[in-house]
N, CA, C and O atoms as a printed pandas DataFrame, in Angstrom:
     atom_number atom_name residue_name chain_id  residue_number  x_coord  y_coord  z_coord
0              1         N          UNK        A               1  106.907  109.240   89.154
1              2        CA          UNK        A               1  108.149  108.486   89.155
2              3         C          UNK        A               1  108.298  107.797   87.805
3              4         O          UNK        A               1  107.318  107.465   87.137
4              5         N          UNK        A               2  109.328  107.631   87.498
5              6        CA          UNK        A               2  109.775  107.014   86.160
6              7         C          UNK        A               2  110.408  106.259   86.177
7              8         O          UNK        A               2  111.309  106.502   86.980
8              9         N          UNK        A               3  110.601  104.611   85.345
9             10        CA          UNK        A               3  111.240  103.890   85.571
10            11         C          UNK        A               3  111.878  103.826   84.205
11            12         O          UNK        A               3  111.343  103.946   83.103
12            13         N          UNK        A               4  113.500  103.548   84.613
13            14        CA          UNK        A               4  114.519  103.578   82.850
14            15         C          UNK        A               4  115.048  102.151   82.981
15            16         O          UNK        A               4  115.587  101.922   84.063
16            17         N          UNK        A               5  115.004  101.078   82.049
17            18        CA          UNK        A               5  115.248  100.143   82.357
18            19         C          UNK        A               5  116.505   99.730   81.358
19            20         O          UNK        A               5  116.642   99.574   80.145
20            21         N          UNK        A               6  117.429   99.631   82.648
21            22        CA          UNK        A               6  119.109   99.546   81.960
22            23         C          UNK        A               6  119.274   98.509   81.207
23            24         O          UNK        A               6  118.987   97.332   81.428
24            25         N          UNK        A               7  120.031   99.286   79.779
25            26        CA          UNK        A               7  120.238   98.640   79.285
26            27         C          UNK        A               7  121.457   99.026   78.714
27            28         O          UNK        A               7  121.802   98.511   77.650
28            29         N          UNK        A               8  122.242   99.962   79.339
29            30        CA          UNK        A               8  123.542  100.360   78.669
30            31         C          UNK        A               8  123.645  101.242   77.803
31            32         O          UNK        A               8  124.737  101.787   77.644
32            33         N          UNK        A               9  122.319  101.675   76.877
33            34        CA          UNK        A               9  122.925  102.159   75.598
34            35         C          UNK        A               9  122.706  103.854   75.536
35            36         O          UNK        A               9  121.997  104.354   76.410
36            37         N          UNK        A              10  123.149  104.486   74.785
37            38        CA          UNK        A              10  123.301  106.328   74.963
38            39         C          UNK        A              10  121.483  106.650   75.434
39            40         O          UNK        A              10  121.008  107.316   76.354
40            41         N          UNK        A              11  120.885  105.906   74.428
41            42        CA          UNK        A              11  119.629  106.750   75.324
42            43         C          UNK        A              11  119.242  106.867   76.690
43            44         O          UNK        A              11  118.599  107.703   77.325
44            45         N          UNK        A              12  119.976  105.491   77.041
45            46        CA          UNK        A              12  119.272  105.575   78.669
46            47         C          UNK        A              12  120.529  106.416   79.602
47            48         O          UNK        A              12  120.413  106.441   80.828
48            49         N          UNK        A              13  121.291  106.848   79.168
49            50        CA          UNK        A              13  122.132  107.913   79.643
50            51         C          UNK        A              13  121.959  109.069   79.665
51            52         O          UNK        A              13  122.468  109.762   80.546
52            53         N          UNK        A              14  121.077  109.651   78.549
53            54        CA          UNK        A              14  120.322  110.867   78.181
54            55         C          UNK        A              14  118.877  110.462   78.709
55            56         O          UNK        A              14  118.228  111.479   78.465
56            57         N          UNK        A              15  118.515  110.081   78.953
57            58        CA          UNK        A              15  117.151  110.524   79.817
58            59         C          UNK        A              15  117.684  110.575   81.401
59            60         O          UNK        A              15  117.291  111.369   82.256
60            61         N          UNK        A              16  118.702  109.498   81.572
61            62        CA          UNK        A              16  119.120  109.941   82.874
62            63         C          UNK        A              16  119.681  111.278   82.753
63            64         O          UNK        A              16  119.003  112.163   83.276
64            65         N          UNK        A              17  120.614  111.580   82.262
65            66        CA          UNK        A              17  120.987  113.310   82.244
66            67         C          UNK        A              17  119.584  114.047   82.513
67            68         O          UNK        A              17  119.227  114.483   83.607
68            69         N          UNK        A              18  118.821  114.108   81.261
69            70        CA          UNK        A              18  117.780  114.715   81.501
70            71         C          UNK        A              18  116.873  114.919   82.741
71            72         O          UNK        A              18  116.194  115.909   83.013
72            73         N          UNK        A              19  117.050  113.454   83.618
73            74        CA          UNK        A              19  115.734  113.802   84.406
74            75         C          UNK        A              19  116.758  114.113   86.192
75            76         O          UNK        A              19  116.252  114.428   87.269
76            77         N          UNK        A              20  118.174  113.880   85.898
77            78        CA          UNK        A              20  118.888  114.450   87.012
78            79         C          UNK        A              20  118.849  116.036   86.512
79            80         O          UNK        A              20  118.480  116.872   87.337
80            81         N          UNK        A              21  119.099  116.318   85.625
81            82        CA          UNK        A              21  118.701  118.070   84.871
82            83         C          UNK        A              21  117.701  118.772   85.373
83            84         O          UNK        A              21  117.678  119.942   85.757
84            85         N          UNK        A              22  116.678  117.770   85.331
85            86        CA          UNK        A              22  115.346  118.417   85.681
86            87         C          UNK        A              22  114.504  118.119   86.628
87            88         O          UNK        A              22  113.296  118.311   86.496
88            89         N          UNK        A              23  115.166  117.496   87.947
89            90        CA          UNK        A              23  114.783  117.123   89.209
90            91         C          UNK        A              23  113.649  115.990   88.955
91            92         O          UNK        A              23  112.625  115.914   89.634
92            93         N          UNK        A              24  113.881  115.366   88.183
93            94        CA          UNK        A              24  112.673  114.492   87.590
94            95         C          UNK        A              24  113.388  112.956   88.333
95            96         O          UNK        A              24  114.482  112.400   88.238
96            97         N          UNK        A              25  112.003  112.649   89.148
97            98        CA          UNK        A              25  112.905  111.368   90.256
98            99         C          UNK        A              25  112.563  110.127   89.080
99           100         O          UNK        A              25  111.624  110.132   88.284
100          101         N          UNK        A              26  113.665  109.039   89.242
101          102        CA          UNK        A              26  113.346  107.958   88.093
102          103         C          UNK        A              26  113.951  106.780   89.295
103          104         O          UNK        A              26  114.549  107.086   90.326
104          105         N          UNK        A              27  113.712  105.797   88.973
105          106        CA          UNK        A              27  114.451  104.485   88.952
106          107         C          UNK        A              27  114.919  103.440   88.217
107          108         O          UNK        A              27  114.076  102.788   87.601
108          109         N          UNK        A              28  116.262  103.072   88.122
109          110        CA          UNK        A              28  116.563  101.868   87.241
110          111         C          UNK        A              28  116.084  100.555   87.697
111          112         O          UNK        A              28  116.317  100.008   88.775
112          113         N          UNK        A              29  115.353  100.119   86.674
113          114        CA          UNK        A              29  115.261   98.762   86.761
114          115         C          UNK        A              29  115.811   98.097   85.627
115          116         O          UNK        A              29  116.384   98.653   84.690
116          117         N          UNK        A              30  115.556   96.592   85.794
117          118        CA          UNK        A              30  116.005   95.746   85.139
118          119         C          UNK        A              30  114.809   94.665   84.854
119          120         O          UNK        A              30  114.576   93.839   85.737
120          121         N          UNK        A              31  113.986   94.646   83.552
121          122        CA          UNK        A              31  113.104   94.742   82.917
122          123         C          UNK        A              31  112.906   92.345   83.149
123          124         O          UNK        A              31  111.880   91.672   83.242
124          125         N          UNK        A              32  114.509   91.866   83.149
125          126        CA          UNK        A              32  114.543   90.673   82.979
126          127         C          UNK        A              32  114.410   89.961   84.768
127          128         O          UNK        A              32  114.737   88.799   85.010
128          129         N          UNK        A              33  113.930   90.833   85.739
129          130        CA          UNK        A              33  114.550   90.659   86.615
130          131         C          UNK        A              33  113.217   90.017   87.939
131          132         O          UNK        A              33  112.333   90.753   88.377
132          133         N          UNK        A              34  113.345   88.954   88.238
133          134        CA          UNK        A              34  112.057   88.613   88.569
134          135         C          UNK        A              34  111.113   89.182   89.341
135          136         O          UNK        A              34  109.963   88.743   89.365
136          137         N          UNK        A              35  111.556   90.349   90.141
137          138        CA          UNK        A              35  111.055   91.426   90.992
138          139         C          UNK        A              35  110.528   92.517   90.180
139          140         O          UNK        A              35  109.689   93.259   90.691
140          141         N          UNK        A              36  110.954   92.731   88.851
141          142        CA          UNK        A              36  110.553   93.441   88.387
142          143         C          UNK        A              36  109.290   94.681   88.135
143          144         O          UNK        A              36  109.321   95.908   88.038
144          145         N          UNK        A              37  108.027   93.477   88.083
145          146        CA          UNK        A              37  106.611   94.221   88.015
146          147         C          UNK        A              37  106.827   94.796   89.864
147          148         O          UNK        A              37  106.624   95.951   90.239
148          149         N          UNK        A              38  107.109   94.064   90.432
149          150        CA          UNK        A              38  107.117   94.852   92.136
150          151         C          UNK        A              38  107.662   96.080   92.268
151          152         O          UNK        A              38  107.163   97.042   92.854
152          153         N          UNK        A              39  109.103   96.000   91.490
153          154        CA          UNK        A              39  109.718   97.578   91.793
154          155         C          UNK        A              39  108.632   98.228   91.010
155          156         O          UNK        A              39  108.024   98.967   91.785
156          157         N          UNK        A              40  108.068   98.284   89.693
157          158        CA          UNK        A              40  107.686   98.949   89.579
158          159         C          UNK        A              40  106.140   99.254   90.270
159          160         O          UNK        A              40  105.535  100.318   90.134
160          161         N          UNK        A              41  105.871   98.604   90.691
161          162        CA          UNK        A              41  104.257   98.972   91.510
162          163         C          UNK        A              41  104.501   99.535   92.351
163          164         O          UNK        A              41  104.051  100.677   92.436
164          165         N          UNK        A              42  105.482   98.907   93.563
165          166        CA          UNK        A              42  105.798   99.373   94.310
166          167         C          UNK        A              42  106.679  100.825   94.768
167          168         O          UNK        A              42  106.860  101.219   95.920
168          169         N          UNK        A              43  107.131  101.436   93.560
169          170        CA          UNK        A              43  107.229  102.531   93.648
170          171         C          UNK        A              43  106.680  103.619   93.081
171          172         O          UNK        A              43  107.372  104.612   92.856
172          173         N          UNK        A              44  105.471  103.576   92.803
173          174        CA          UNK        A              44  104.691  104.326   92.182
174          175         C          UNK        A              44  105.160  104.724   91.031
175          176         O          UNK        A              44  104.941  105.894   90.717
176          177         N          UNK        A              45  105.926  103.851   90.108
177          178        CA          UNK        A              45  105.703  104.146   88.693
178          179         C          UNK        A              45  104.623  104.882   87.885
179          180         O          UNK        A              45  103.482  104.432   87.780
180          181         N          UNK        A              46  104.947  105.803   87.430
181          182        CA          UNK        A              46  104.112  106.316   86.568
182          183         C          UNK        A              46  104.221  106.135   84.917
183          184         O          UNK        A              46  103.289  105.955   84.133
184          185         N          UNK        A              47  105.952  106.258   84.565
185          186        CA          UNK        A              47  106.527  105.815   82.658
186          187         C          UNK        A              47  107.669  105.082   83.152
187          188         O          UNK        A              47  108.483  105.305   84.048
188          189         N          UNK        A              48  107.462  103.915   82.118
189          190        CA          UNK        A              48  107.974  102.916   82.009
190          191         C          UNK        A              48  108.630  103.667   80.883
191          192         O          UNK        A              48  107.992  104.259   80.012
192          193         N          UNK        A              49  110.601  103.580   80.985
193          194        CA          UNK        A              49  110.662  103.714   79.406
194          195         C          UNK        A              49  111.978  102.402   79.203
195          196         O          UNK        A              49  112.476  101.845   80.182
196          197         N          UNK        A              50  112.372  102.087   77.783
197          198        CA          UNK        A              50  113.129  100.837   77.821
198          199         C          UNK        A              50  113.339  101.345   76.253
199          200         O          UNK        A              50  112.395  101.516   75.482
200          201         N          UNK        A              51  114.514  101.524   75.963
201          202        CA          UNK        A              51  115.450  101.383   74.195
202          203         C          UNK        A              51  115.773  100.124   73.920
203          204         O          UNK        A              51  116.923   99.695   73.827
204          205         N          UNK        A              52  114.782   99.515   73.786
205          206        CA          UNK        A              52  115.079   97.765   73.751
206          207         C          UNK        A              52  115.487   97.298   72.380
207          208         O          UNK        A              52  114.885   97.723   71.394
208          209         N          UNK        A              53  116.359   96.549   72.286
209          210        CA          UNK        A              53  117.500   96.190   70.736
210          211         C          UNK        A              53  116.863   95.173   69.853
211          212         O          UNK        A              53  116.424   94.053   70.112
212          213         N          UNK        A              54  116.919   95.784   68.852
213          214        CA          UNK        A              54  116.040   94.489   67.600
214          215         C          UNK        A              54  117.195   93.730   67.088
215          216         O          UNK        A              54  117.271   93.197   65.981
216          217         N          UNK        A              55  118.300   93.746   68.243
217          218        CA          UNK        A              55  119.437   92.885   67.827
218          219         C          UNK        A              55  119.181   91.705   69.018
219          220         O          UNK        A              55  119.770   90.627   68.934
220          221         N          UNK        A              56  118.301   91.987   70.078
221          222        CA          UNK        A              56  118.844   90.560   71.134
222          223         C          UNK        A              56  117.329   90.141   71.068
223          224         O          UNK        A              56  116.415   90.963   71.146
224          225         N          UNK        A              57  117.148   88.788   70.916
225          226        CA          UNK        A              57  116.254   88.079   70.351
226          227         C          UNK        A              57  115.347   88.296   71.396
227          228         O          UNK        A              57  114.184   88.434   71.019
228          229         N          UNK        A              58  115.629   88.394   73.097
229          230        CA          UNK        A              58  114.769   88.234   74.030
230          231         C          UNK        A              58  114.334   89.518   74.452
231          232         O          UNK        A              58  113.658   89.639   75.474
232          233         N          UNK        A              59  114.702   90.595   73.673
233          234        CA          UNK        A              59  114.671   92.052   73.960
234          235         C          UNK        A              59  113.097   91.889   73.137
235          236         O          UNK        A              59  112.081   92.143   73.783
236          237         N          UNK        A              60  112.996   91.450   71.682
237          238        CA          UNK        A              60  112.066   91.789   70.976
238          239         C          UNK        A              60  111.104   90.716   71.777
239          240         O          UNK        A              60  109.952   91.145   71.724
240          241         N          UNK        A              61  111.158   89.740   72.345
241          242        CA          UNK        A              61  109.975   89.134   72.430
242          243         C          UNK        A              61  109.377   89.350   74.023
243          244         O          UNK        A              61  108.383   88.822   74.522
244          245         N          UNK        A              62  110.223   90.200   74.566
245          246        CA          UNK        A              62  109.777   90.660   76.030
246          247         C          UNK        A              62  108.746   91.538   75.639
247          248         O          UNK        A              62  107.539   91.582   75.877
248          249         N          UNK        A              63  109.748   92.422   74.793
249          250        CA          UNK        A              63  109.231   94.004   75.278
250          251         C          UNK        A              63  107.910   94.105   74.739
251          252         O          UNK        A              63  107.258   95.065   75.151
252          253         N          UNK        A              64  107.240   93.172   73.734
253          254        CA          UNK        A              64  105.544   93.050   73.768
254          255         C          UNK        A              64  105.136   92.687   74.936
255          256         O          UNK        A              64  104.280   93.531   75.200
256          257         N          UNK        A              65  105.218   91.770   76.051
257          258        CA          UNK        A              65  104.544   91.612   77.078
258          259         C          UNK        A              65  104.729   92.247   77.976
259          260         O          UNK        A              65  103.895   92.313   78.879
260          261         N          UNK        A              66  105.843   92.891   78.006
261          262        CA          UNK        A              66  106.249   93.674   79.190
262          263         C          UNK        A              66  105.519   95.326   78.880
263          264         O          UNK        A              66  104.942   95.963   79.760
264          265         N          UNK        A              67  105.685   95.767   77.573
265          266        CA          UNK        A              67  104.476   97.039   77.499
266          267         C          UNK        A              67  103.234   96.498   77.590
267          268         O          UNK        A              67  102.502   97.264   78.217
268          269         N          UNK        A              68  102.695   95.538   77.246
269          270        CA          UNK        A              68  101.194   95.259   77.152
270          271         C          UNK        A              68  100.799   95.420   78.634
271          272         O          UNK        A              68  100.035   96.306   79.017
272          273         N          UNK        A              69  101.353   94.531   79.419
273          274        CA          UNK        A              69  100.912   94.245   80.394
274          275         C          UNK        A              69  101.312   95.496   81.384
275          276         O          UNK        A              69  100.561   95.405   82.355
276          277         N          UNK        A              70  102.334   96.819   81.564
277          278        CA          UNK        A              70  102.414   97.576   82.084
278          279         C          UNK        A              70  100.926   98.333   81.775
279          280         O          UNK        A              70   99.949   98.491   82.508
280          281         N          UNK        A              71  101.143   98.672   80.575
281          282        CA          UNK        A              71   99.957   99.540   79.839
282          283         C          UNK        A              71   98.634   98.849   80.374
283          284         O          UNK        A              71   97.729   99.600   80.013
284          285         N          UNK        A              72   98.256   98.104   80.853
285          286        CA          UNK        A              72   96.899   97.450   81.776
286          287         C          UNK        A              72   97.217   97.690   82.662
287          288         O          UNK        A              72   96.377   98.462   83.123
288          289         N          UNK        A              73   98.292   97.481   83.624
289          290        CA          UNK        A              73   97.909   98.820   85.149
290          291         C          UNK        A              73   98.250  100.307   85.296
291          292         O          UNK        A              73   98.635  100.991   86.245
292          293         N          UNK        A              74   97.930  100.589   83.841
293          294        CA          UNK        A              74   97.857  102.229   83.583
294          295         C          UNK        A              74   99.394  103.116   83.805
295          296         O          UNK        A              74   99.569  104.305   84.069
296          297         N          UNK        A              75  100.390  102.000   83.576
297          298        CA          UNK        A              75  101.727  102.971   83.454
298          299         C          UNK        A              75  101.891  102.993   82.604
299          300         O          UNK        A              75  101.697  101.889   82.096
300          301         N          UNK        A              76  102.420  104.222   81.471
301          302        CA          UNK        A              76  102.893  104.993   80.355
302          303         C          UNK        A              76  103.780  104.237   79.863
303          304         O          UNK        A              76  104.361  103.493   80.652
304          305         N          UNK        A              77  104.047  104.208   78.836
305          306        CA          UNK        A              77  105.492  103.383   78.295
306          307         C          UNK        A              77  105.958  103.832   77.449
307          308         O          UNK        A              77  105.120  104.269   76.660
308          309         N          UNK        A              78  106.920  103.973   77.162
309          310        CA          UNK        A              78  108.015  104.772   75.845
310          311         C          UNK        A              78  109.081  103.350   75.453
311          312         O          UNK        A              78  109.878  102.687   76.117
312          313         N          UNK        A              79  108.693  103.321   74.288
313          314        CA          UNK        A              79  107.516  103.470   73.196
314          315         C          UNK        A              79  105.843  102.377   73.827
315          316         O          UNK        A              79  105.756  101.324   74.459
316          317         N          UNK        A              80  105.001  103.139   73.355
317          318        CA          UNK        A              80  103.610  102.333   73.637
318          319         C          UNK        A              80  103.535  101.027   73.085
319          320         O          UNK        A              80  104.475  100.772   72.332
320          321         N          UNK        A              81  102.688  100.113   73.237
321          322        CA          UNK        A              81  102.863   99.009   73.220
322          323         C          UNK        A              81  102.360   99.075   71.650
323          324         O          UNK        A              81  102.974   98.440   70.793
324          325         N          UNK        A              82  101.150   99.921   71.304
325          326        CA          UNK        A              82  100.481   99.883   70.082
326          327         C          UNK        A              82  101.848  100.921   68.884
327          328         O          UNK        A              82  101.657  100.913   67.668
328          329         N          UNK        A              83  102.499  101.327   69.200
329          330        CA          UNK        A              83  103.988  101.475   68.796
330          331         C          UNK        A              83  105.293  100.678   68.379
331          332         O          UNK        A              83  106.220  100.955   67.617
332          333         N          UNK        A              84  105.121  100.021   68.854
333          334        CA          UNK        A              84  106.241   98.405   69.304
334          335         C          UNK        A              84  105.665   97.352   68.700
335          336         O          UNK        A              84  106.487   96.611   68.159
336          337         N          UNK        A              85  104.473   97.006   68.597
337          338        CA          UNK        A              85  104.082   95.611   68.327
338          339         C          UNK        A              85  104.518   95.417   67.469
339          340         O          UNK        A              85  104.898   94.246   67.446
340          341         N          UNK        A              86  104.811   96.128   66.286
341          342        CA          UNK        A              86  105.120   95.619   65.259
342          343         C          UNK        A              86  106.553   96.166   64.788
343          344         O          UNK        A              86  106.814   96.263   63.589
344          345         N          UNK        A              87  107.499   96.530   65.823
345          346        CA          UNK        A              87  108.868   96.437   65.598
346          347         C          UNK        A              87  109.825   95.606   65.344
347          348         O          UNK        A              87  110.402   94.833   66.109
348          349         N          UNK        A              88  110.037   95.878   63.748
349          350        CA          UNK        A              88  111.618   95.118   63.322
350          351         C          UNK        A              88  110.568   92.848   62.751
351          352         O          UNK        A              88  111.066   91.817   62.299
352          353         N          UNK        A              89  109.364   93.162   63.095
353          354        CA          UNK        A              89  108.533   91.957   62.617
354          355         C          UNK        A              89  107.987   91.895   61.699
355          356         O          UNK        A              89  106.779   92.082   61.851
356          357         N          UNK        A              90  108.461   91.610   60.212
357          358        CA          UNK        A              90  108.171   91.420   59.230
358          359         C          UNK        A              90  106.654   91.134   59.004
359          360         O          UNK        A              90  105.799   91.703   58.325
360          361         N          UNK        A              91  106.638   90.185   59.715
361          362        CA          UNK        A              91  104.877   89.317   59.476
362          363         C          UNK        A              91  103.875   89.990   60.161
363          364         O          UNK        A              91  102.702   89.831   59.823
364          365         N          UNK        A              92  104.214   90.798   61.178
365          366        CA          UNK        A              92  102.978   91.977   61.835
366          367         C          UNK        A              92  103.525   92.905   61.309
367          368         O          UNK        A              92  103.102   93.884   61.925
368          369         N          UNK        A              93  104.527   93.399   60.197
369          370        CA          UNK        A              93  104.288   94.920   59.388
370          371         C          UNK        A              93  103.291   94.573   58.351
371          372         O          UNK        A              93  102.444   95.358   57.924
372          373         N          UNK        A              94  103.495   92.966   57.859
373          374        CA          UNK        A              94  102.195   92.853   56.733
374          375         C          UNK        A              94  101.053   93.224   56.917
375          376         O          UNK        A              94  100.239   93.808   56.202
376          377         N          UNK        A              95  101.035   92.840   57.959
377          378        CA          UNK        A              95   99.629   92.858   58.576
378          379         C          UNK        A              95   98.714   93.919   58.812
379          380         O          UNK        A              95   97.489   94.028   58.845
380          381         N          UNK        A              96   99.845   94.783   58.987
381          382        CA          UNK        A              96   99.981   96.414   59.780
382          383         C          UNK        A              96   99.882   97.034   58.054
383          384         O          UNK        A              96   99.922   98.243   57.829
């Protein structure tokens, strides 16, 4: 199972195409949403995926904890957390 976490924008429209294309079962979630980690446990998530915007301030500072911490109960994430950490962050590209 796959979880796409809405956010409106063309990609998450094209993986939905894609995985109604290819009988590939997914669920939308909503990444800000306090049930969140439940839907996804609870439905046997397997990839987490999320096109999260280096334009909304709470997009960039989620989506490190929200991959880290998926990626410790062994669900997949697009993009990986060791991918992301240092997205659009000046002071961890130095670093990097």
């Amino acid at each position: 199972m796959i979880a796409i976490n809405r956010s409106g924008d063309s990609f998450v429209s094209r993986w939905i195409q894609y995985c109604d294309s290819n009988n590939i079962e997914y669920i939308i979630v909503d990444c800000f949403s306090e049930h969140f980690i439940n839907d996804i446990l609870n439905n046997n998530v397997k990839v987490f995926m999320w096109h999260h915007s280096h334009m909304r301030g709470k997009d960039i500072i989620a989506s490190k904890y929200i991959f880290n911490t998926l990626e410790h109960f062994g669900i997949k994430t697009f993009p990986k957390y060791q991918e992301n950490w240092h997205f659009d962050d000046k002071i961890a590209q130095a670093y990097l």
